[in-house]
Residue frames as a rotation matrix with the C-alpha (Angstrom) as fourth column:
UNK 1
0.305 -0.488 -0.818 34.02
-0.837 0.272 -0.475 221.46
0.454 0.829 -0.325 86.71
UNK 2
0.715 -0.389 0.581 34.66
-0.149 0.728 0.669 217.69
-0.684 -0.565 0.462 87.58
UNK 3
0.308 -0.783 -0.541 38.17
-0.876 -0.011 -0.483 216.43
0.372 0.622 -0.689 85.77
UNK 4
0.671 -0.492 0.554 39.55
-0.412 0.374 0.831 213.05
-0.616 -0.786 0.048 86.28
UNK 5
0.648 -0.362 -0.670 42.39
-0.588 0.322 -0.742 211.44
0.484 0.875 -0.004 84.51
UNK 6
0.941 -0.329 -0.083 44.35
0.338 0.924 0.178 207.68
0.018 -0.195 0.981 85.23
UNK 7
0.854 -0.486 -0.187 47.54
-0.520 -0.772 -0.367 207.90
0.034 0.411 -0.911 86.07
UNK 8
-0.279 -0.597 -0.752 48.39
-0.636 0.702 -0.322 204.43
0.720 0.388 -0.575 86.81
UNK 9
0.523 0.374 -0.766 48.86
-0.037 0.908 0.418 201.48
0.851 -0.191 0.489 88.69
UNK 10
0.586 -0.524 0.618 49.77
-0.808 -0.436 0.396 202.14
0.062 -0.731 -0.679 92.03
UNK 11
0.550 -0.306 0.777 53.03
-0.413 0.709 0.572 199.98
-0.726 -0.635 0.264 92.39
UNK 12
0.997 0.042 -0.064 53.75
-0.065 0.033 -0.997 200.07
-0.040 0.999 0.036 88.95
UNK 13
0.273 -0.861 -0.429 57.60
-0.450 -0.509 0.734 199.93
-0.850 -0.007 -0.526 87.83
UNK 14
-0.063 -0.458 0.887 59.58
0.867 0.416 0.276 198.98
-0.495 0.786 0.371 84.58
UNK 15
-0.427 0.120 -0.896 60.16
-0.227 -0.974 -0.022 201.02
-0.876 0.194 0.443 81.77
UNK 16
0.317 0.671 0.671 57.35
0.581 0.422 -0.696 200.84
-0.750 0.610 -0.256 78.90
UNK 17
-0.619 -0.545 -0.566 59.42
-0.033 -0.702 0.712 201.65
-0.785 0.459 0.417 76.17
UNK 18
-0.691 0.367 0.623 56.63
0.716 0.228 0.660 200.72
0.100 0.902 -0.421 73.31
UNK 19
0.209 0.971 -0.115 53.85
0.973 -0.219 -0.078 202.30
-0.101 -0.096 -0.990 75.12
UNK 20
0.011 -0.470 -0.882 56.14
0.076 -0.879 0.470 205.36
-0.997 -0.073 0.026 75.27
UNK 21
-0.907 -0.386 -0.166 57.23
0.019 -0.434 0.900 205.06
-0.420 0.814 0.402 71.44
UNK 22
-0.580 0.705 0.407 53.20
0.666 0.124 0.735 204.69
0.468 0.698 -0.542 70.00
UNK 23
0.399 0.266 -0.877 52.90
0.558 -0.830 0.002 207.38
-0.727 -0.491 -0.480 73.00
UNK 24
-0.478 -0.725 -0.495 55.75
0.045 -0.583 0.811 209.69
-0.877 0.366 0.311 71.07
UNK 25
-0.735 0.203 0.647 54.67
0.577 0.690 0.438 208.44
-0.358 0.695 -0.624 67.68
UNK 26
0.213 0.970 -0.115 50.78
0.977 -0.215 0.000 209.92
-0.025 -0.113 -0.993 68.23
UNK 27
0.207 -0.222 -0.953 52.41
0.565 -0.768 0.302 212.88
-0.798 -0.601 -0.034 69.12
UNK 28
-0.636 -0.772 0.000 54.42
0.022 -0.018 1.000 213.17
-0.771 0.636 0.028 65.93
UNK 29
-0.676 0.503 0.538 51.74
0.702 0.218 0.678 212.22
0.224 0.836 -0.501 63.41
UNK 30
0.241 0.760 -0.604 49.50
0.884 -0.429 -0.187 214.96
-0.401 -0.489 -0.775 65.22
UNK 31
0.285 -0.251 -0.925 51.79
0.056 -0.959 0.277 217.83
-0.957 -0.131 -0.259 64.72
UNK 32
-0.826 -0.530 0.190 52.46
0.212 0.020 0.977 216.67
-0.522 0.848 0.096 61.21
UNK 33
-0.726 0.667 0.168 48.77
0.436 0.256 0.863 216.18
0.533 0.699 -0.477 60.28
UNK 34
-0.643 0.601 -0.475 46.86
0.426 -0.235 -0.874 218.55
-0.637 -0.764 -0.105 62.03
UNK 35
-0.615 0.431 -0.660 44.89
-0.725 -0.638 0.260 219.94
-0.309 0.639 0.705 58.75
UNK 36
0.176 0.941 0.288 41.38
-0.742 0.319 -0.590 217.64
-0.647 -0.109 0.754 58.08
UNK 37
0.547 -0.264 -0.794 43.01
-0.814 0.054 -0.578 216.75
0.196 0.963 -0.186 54.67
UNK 38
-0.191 -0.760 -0.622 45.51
-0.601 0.591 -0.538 214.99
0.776 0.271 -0.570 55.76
UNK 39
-0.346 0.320 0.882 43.77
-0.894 0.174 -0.414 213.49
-0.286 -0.931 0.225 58.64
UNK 40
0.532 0.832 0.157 41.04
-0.508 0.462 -0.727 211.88
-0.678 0.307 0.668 56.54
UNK 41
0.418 -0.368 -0.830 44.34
-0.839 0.193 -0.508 210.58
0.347 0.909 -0.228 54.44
UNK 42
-0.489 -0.753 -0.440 45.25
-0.346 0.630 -0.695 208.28
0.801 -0.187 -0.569 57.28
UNK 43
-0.425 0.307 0.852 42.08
-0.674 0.521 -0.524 207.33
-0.605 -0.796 -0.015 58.60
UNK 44
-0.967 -0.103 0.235 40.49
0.024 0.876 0.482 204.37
-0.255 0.472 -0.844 57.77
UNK 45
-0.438 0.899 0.014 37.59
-0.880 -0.432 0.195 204.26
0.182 0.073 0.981 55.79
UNK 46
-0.242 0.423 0.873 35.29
-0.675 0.574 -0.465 201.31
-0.697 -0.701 0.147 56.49
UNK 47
0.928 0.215 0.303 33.63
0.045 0.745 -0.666 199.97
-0.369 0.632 0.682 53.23
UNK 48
0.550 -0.741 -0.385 37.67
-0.714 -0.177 -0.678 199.98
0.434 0.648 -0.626 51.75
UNK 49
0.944 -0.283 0.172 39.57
-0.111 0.219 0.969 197.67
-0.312 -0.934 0.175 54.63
UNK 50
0.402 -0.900 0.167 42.72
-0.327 -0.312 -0.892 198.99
0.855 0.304 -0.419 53.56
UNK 51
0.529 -0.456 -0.716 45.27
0.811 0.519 0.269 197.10
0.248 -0.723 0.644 56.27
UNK 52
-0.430 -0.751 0.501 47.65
0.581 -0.655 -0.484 200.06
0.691 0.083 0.718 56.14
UNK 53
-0.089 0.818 0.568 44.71
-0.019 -0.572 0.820 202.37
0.996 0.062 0.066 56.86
UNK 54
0.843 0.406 -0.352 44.09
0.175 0.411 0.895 200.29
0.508 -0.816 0.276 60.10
UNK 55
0.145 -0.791 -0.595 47.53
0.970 -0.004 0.241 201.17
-0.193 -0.612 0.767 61.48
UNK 56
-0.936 -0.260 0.236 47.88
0.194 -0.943 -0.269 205.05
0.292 -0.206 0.934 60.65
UNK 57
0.156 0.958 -0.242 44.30
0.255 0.198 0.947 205.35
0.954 -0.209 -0.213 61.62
UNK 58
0.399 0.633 -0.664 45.08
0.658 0.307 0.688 204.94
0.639 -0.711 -0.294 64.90
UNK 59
0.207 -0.099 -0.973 47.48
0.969 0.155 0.191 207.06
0.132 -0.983 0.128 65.31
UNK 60
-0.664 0.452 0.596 45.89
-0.108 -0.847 0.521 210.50
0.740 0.281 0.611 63.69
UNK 61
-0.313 0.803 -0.507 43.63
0.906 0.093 -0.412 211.96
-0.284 -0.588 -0.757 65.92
UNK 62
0.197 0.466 0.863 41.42
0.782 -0.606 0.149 215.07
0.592 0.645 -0.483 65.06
UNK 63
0.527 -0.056 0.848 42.33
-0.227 -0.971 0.078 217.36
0.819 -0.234 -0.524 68.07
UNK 64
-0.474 -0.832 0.288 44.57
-0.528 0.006 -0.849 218.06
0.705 -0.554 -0.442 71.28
UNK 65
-0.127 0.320 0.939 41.92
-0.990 -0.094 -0.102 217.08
0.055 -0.943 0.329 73.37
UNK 66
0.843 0.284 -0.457 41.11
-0.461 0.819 -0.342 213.91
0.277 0.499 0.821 71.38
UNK 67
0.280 -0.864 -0.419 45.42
-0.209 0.371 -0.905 213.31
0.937 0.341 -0.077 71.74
UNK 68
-0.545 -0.813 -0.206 45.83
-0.418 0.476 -0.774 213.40
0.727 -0.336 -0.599 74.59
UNK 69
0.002 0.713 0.701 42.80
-0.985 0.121 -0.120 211.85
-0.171 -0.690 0.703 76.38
UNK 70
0.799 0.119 -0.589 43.27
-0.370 0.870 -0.326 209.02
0.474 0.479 0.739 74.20
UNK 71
-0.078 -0.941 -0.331 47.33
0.066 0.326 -0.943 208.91
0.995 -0.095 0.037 76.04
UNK 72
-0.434 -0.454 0.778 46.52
-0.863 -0.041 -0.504 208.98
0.261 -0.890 -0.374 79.04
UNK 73
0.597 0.601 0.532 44.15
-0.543 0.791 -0.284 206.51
-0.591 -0.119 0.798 79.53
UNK 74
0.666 -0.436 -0.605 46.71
-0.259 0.626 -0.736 204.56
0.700 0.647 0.303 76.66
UNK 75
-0.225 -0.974 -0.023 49.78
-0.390 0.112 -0.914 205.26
0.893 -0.197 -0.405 78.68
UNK 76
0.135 0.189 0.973 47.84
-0.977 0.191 0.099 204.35
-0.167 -0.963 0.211 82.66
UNK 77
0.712 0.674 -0.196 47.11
-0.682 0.598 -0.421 201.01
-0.166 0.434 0.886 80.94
UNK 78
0.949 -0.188 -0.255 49.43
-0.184 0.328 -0.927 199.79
0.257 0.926 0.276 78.81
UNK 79
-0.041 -0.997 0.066 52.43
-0.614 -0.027 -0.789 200.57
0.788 -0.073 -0.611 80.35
UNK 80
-0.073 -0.396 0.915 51.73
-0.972 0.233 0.023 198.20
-0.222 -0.888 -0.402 83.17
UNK 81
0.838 0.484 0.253 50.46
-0.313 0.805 -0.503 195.59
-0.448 0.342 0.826 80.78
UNK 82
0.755 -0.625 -0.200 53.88
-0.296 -0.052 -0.954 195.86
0.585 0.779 -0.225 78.82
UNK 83
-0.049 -0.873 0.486 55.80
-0.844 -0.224 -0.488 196.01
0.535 -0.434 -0.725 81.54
UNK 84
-0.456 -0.093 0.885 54.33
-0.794 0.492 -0.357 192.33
-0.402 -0.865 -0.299 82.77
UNK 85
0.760 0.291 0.581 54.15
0.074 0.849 -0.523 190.40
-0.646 0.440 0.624 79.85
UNK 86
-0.445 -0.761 0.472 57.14
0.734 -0.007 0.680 189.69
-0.514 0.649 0.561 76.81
UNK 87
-0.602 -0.035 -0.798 57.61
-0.525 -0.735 0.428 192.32
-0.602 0.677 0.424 74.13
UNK 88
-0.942 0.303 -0.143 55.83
-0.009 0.403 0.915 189.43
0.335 0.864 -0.377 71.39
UNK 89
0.151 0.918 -0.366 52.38
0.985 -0.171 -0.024 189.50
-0.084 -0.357 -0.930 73.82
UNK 90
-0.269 0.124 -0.955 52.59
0.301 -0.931 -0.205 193.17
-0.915 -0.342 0.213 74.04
UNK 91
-0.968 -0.094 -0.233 53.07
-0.226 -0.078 0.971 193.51
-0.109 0.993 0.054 70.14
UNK 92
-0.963 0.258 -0.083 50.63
0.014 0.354 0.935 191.49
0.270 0.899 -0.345 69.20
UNK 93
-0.334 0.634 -0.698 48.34
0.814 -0.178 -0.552 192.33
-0.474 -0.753 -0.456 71.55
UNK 94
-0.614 -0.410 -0.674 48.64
-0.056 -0.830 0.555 195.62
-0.787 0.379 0.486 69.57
UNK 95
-0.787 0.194 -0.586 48.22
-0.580 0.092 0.809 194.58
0.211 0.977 0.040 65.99
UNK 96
-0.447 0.865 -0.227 44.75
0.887 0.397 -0.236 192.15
-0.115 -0.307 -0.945 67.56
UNK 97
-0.236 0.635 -0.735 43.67
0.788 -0.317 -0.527 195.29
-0.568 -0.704 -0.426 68.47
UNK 98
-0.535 -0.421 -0.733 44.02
-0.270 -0.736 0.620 197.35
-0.800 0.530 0.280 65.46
UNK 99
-0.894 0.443 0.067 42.71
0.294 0.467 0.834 194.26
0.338 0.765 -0.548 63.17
UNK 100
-0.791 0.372 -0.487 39.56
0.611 0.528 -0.589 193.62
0.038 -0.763 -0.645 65.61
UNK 101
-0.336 0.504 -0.796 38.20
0.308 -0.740 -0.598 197.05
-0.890 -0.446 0.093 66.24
UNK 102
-0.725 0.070 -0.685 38.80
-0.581 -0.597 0.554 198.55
-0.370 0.800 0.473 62.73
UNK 103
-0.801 0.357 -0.481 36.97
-0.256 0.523 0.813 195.41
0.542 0.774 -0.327 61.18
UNK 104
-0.449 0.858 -0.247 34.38
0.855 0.333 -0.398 195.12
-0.260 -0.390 -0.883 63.76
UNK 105
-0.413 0.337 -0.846 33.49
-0.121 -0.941 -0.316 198.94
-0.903 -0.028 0.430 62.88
UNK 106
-0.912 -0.185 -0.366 33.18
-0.339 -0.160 0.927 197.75
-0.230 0.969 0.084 59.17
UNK 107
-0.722 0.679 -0.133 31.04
0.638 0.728 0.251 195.02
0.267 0.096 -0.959 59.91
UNK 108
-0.467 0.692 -0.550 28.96
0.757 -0.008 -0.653 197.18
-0.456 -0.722 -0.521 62.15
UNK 109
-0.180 0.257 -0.950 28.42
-0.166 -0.959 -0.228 200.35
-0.969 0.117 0.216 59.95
UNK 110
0.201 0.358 0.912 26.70
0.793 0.488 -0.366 200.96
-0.576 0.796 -0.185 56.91
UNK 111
0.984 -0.036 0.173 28.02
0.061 -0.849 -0.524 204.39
0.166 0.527 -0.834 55.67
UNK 112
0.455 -0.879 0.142 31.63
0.698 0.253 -0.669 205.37
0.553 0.403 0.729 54.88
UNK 113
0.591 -0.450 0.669 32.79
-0.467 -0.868 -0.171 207.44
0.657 -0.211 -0.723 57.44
UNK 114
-0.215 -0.908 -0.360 36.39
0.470 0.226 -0.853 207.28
0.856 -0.353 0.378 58.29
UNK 115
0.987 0.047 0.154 37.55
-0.131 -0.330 0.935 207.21
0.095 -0.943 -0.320 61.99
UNK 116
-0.059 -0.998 -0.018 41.01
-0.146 0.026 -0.989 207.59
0.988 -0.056 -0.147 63.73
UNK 117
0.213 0.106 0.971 42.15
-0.839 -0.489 0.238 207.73
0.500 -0.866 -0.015 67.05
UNK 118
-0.742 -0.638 -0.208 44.26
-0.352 0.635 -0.688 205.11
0.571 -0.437 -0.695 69.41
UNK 119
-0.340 0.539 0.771 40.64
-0.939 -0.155 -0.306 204.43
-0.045 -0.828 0.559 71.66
UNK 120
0.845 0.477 -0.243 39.57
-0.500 0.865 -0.041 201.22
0.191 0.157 0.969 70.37
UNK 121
0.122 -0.681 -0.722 43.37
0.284 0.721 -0.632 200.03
0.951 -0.128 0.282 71.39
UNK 122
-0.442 -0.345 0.828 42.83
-0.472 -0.696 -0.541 201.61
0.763 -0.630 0.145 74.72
UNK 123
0.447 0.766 0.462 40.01
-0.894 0.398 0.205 200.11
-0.027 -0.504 0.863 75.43
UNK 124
0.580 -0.341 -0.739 41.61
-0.102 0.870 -0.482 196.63
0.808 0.355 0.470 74.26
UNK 125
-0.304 -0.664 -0.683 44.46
0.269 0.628 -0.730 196.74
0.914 -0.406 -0.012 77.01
UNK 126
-0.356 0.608 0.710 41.83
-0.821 -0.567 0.074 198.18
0.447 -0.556 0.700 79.55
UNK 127
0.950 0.307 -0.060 39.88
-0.280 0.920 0.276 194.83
0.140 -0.245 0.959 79.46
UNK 128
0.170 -0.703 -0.691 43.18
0.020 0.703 -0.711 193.24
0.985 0.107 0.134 79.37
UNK 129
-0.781 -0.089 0.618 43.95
-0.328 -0.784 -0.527 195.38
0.531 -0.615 0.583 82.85
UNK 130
-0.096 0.836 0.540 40.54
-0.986 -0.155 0.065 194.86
0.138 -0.526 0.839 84.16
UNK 131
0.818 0.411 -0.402 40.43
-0.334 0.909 0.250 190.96
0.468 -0.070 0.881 83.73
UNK 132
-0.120 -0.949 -0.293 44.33
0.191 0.267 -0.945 190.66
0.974 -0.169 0.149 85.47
UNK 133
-0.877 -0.467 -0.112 44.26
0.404 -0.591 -0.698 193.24
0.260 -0.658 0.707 87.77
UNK 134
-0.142 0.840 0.524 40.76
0.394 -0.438 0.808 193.83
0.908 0.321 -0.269 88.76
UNK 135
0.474 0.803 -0.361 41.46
0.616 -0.009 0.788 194.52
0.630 -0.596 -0.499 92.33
UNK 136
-0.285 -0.956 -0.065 44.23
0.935 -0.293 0.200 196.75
-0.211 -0.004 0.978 92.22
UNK 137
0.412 0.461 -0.786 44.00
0.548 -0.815 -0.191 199.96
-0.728 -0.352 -0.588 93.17
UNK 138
0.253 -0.339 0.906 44.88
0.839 -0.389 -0.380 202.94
0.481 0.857 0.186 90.16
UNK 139
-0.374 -0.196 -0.906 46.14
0.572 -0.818 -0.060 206.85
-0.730 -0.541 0.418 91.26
UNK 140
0.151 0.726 0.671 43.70
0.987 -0.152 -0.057 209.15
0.061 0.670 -0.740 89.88
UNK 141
-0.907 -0.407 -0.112 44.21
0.404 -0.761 -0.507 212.80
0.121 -0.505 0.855 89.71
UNK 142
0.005 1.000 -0.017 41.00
0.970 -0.001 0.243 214.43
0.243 -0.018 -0.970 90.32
UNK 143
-0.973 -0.227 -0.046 39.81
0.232 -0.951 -0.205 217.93
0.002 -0.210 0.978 90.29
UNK 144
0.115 0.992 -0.056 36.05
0.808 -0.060 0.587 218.81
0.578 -0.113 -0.808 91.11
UNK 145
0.801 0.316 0.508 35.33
0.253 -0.948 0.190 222.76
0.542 -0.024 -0.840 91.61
UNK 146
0.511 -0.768 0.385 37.95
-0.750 -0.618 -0.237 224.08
0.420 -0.168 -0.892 94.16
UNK 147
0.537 -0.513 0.669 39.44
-0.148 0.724 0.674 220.38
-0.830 -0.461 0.313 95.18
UNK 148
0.252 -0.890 -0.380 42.80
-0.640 0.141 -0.755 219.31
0.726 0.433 -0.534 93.60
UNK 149
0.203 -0.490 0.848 44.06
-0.486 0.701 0.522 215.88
-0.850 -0.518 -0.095 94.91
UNK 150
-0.309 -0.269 -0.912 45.19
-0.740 0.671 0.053 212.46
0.598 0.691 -0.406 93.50
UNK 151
0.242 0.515 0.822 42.93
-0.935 0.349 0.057 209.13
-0.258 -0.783 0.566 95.19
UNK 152
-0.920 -0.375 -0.109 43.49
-0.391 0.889 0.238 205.84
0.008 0.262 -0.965 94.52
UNK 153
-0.038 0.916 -0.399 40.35
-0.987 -0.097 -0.128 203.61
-0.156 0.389 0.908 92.73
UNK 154
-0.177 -0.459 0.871 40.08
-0.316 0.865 0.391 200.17
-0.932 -0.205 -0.298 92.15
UNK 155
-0.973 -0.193 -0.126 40.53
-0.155 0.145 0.977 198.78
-0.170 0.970 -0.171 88.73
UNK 156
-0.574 0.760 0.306 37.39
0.808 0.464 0.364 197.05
0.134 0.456 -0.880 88.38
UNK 157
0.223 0.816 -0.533 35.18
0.801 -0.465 -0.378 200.43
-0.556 -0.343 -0.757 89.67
UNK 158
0.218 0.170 -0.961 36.77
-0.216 -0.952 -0.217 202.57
-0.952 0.255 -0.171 87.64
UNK 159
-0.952 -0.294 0.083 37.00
-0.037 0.382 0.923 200.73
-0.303 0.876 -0.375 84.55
UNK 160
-0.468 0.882 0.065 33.57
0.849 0.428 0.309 199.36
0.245 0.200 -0.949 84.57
UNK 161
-0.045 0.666 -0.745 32.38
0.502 -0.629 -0.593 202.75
-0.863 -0.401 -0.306 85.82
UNK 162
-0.486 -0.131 -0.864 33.64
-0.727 -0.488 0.483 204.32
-0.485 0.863 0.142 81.84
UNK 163
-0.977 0.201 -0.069 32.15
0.009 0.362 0.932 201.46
0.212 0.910 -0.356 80.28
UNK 164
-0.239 0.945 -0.222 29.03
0.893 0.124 -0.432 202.11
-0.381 -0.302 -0.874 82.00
UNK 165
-0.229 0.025 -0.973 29.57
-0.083 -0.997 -0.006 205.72
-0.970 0.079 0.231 80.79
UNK 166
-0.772 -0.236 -0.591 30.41
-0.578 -0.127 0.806 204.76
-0.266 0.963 -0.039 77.05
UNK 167
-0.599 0.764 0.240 27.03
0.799 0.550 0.244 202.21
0.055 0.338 -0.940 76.84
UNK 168
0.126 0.826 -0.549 24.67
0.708 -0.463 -0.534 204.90
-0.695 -0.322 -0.643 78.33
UNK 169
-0.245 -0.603 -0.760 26.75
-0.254 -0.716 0.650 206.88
-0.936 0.352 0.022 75.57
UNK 170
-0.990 -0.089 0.110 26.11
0.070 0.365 0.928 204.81
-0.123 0.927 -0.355 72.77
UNK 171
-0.403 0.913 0.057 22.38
0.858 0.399 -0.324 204.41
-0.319 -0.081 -0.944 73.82
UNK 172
0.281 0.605 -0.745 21.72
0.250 -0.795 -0.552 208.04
-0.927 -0.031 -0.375 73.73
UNK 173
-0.710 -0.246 -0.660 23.56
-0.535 -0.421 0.732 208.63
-0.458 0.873 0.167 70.34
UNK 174
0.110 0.785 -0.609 20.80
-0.993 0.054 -0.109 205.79
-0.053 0.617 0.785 69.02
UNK 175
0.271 0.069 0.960 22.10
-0.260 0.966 0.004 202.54
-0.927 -0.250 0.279 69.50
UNK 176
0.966 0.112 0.234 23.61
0.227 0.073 -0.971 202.56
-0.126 0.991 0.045 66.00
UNK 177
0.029 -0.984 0.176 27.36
0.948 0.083 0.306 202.45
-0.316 0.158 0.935 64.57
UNK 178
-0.230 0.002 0.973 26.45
0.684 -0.712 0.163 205.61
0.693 0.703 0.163 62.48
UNK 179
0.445 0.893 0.075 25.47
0.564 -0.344 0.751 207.96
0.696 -0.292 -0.656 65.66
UNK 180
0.923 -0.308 -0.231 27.04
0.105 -0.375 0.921 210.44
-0.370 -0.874 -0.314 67.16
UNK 181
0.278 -0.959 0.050 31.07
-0.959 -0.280 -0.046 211.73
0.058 -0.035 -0.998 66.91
UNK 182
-0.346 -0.782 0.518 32.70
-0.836 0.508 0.208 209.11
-0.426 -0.362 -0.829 69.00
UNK 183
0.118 0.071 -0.991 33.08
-0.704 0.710 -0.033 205.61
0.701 0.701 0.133 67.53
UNK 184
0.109 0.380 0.919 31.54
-0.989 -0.055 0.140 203.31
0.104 -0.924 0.369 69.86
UNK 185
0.925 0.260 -0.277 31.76
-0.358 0.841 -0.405 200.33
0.127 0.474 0.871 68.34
UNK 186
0.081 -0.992 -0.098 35.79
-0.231 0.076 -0.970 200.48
0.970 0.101 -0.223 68.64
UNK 187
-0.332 -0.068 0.941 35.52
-0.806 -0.497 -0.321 200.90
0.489 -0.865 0.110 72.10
UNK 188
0.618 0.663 0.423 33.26
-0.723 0.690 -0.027 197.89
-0.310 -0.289 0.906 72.73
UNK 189
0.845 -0.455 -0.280 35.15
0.223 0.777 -0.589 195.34
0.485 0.436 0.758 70.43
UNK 190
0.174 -0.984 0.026 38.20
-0.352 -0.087 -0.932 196.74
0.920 0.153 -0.361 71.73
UNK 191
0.101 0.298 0.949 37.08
-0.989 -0.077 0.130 195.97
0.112 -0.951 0.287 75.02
UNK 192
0.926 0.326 0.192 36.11
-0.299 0.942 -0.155 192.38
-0.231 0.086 0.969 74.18
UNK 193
0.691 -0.683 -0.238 39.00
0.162 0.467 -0.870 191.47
0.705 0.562 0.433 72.41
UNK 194
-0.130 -0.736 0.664 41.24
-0.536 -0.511 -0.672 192.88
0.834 -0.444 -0.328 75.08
UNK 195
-0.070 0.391 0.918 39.58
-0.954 0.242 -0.175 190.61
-0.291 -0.888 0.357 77.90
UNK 196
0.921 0.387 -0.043 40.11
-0.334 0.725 -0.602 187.57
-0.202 0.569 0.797 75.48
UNK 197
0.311 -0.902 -0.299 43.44
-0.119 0.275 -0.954 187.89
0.943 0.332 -0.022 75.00
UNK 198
-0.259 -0.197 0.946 44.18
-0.965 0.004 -0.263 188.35
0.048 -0.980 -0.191 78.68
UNK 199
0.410 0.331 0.850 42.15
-0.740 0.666 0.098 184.63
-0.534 -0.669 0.517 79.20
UNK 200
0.951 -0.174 0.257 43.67
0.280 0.840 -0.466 182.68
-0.135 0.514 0.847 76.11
UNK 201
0.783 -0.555 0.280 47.04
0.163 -0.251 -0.954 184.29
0.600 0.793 -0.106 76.28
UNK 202
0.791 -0.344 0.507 48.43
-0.612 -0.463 0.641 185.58
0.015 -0.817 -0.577 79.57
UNK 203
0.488 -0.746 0.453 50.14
-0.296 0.346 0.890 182.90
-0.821 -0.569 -0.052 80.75
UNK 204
0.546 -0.687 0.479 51.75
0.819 0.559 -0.132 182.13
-0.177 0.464 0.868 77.50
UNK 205
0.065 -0.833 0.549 53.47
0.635 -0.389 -0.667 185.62
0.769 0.392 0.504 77.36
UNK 206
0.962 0.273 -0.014 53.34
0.145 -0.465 0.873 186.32
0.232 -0.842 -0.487 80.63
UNK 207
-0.008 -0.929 0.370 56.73
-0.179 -0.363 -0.914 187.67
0.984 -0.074 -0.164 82.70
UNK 208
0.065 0.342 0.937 55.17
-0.836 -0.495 0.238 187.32
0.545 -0.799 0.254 85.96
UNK 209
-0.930 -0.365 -0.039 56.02
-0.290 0.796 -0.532 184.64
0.225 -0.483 -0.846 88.72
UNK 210
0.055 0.998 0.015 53.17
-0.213 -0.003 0.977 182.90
0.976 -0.057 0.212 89.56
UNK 211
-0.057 0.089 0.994 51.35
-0.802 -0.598 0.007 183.62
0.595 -0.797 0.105 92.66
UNK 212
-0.797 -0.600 -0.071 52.56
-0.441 0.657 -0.611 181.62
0.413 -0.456 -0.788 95.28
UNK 213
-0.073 0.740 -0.669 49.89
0.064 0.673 0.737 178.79
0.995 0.011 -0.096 96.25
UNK 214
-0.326 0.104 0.939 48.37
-0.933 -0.195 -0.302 178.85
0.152 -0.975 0.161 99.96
UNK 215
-0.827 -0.077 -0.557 48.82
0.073 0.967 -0.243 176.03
0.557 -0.242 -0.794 102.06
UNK 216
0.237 0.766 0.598 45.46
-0.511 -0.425 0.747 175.32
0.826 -0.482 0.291 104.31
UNK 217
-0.532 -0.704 0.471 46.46
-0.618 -0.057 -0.784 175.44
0.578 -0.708 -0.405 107.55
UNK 218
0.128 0.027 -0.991 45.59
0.169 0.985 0.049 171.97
0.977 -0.173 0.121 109.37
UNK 219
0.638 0.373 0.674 44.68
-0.756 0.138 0.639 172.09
0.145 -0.917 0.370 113.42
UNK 220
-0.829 -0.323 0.456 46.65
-0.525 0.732 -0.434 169.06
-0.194 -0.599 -0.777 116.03
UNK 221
-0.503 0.631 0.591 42.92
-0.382 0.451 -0.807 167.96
-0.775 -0.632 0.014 116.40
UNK 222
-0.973 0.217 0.073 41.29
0.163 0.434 0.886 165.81
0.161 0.875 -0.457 113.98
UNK 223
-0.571 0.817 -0.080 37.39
-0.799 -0.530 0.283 166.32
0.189 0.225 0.956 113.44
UNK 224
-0.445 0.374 0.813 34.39
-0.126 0.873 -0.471 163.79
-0.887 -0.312 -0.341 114.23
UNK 225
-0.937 0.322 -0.135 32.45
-0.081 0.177 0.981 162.09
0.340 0.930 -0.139 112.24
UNK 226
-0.273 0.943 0.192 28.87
-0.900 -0.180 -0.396 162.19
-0.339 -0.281 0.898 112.29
């Protein structure tokens, strides 16, 4: 059995009170709607683009495992993005990611089948995460047959190592919006869009000081010319 799961940014601190309440939230709408019925009543269907849809959508999920893979990987993320940009870049960072994914799936599929599930905003502040902080190290917990630790990874290898998973994923379901369980297409766009905002936004809702400029350090002796 191999098992990892993110558990942040090593170095991390603030409290992420959104990522915590659309953490809580998920939780809530799970234990309310855990019958198919009502599942499929708050996901979104594709050829409809109900707006509404696109926000409970994400945060119905079809099983425990589905819930809470989808929070950790939400909560490793997010909460360090939140916690190092303003509350209006976090937001809307959000509601991008919600529009983005749901309506790239529409475009991308040709049959009505509703999806749920918070991944396509996971993926969204991933890239964000991965284009900031690509050389920052995460704390993984890891379990593989009779080991039990926690290692530290660098952002960019283990980020880019799931999206190498989720392509080789998509490829084998058929290369095709309609293939397979897991809604690949969310994942991808959410990706994209999440690494966009990060380059046309950051610094305008950033919190962070900016990193202090290096001076280049200049010798007594003066060079020849040639």
């Amino acid at each position: 059995m191999f098992l990892i799961v993110p558990l942040g940014k090593k170095g991390s601190n603030g409290i992420p009170i959104f990522t915590l309440f659309i953490c809580v939230a998920c939780v809530i709408v799970h234990v309310f709607a855990r019958a198919n019925a009502d599942q499929l009543a708050l996901a979104f269907y594709p050829d409809q683009l109900d707006p509404l849809k696109m926000f409970t959508s994400v945060f119905t999920h079809t099983d425990s495992w589905h819930l809470l893979g989808n929070l950790f990987f939400f909560y490793c993320f997010a909460r360090t993005i939140e916690t190092r940009i303003s509350t209006s870049g976090y937001l809307l960072a959000f509601v991008v990611f919600v529009l983005v994914t749901n309506l790239s799936y529409a475009a991308a599929t040709k049959e009505s089948i509703p999806t749920v599930g918070l991944s396509g905003i996971v993926w969204g502040y991933m890239g964000m995460f991965l284009f900031r902080y690509p050389k920052d190290d995460i704390d993984c917990f890891v379990w593989w047959l009779w080991i039990v630790r926690t290692i530290e990874i660098p952002a960019f290898l283990f980020i880019l190592a799931f999206l190498a998973f989720d392509i080789a994923a998509y490829r084998n379901s058929g290369g095709n919006a309609d293939g397979g369980a897991v809604n690949h297409v969310v994942h991808f766009s959410g990706f994209i869009a999440g690494a966009l905002y990060k380059l046309a936004f950051w610094n305008v809702f950033s919190d962070e000081p900016p990193e202090p400029k290096r001076r280049p350090i200049y010798g007594t002796r003066r060079a020849r010319w040639n």
